[in-house]
Residue, then its C-alpha position, 0 to 999 in steps of 0.5 A: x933378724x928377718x927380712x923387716x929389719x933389713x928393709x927398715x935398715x935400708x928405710x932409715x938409711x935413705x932417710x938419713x942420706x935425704x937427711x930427713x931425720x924424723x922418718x928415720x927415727x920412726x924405724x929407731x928404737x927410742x932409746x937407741x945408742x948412736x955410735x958414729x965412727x965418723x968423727x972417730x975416723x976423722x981424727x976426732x974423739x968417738x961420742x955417743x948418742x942417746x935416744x931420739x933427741x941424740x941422734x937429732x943432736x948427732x945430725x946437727x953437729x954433723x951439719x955444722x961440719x959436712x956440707x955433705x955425708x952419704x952411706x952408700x950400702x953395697x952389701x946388706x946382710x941378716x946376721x942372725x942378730x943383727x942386720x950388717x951394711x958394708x958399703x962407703x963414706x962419703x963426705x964434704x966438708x962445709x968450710x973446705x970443701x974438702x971431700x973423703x971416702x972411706x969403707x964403712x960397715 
């Protein structure tokens, strides 16, 4: 990996946290699998996305249930293949209001 796939990775995740999808998926590959952990560590069944129109998708689902939902990456690291955040979760559910935190990476 190089240092344009951090930056890309530090691009995508403030547009994903701006919510605005489609410059996020200018720094995805169109035929990218989407794994959230999200729903997994809500007590949820973990899915997968495919492509651009299943991240789109992924984002809708979560605006029907989080009012908010932030990745804040305090460590961004070049792993040779790969490019690892380490960071929080921050979430706010729409209907409760309910707010959690957890680590991520």
């Amino acid at each position: 990996m190089s240092q344009e796939n951090v930056d890309a990775f530090k691009r995508a995740t403030d547009a994903a946290n701006r919510r605005d999808i489609e410059a996020m998926l200018e720094d995805l590959d169109p035929d990218v699998e989407w794994h959230p952990a999200i729903a997994a560590l809500l007590g949820g069944k973990a899915t997968m996305y495919r492509g651009h129109e299943g991240v789109r998708e992924w984002f809708r689902d979560q605006d029907e249930v989080f009012a908010e939902v932030r990745i804040d990456y305090s460590d961004i690291r070049d792993v040779g293949e790969r490019v690892v955040g380490i960071g929080r979760l921050r979430t706010r559910g729409k209907a409760s209001g309910a707010e959690t935190e957890s680590p991520v990476a």
